[in-house]
C-alpha positions, 0 to 999 in steps of 0.5 A: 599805600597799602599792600594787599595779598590774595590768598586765593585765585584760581588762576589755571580756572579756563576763564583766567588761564588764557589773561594770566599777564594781564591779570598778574600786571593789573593786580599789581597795578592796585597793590595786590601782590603775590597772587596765591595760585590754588591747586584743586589736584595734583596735575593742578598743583603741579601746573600752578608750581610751574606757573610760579616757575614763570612769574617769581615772587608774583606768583605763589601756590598751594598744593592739594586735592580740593573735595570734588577731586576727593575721589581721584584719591589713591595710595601713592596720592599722598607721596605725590603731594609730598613731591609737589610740596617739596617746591620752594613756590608751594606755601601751602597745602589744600585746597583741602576739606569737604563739601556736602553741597555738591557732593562731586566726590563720595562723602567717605572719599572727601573726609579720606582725602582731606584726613590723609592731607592734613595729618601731611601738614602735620607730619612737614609742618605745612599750614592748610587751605580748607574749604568747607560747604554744608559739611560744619559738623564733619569738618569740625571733628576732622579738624579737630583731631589735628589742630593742635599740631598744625603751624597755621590753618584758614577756612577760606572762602567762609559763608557760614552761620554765626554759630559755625564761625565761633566754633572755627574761631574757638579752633583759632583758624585763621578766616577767609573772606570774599566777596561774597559779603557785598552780596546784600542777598547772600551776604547779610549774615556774614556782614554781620558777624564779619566783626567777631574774626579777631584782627590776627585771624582774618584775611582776604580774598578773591576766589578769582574768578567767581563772587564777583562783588555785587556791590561795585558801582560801577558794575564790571563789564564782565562777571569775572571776579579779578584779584585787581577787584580786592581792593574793593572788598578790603574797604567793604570789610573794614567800614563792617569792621569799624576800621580804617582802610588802612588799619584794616588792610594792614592786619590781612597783610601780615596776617597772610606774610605771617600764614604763609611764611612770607617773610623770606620771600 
């Protein structure tokens, strides 16, 4: 049976923290595991490292400052994330990147932050977990300045245009989908170029707990979306894709084993 990786639940989210064993033990259940557990800041992220502390090799996380915590952003932030980053569960760091939709953060402070953290990927070598919302052209200049000399890097969570997907593909980031696209409303423009992201290149994902699938039949009794839900959005892909479930979820995996450095663990 297919494996499957959920390279993105926000775990520590108050609508999860409080089922975290059941929702380790019901992702499990449907072969999704590890769970990638997203730190948003710096108490986050050491709150997700301690988290994996208590549930080893089910629990994986990132290390970062999402871009609506961008303006806690200070001079030591930096060599704290360092430290955080030191930790054998941390596999990457982020969430990082920019938000113009929000704007919970001054645009000046999110582009500090999210500079400062990918030249840290850089200088340990780590791949990055980005996030971009209505922020295409920024995100682009930024990330191009460190392409290069970054291991791997996604864009999860991508909701954007065509025109802004081939130019995150032209980067050769790897692409994060949720499950947004089985939403007919929001959704149709990403179902659509869902086919352009290179098998090697795109992976899958929750977001636990938002974008819950509108699609499922039968609908959830609650509006939480759960990494045991990924399954589903796997099959949804892959019938966009032309693929079979299996070929389908086969590439995410290793995709993911291959981003995160999984092999070892």
């Amino acid at each position: 049976m297919s494996q499957h990786i959920d390279i993105a639940v926000n775990l520590l989210s108050s609508r999860l923290v409080a089922d975290i064993d059941t929702i380790i033990h019901n992702a499990a259940e449907k072969n999704v595991s590890p769970l990638i557990v997203i730190g948003s800041d710096l108490s986050e992220s050491n709150d997700a490292i301690t988290l994996c502390q208590q549930y080893p090799m089910q629990l994986l996380s990132t290390a970062g400052v999402h871009p609506h915590q961008a303006s806690t952003w200070n001079e030591s932030s930096t060599a704290e994330l360092q430290s955080l980053v030191d930790s054998e569960h941390v596999v990457a760091i982020g969430e990082c990147g920019l938000d113009y939709n929000r704007d919970f953060s001054p645009r000046d402070k999110q582009r500090e932050a999210f500079d400062a953290q990918l030249a840290l990927a850089v200088k340990l070598q780590m791949p990055v977990l980005m996030h971009c919302r209505d922020a295409h052209d920024d995100f682009v200049e930024i990330v191009s300045q460190y392409r290069q000399q970054l291991p791997a890097a996604v864009l999860h969570c991508f909701t954007g245009t065509r025109d802004e997907l081939l130019a995150c593909i032209e980067l050769d980031l790897h692409i994060g989908i949720t499950g947004w696209v089985c939403d007919e409303r929001r959704g149709a423009e990403l179902a659509s170029i869902v086919p352009l992201i290179p098998d090697n290149r795109i992976m899958v994902e929750t977001d636990s707990p938002y974008l819950l699938p509108r699609s499922m039949r039968p609908k959830p009794k609650s509006s939480k979306n759960l990494p045991q839900y990924l399954p589903y959005i796997v099959d949804y892909i892959a019938q966009l894709r032309g693929q079979t479930y299996e070929q389908f979820s086969d590439h995410c995996y290793r995709n993911s084993v291959n981003f995160f450095n999984l092999g070892n663990n």
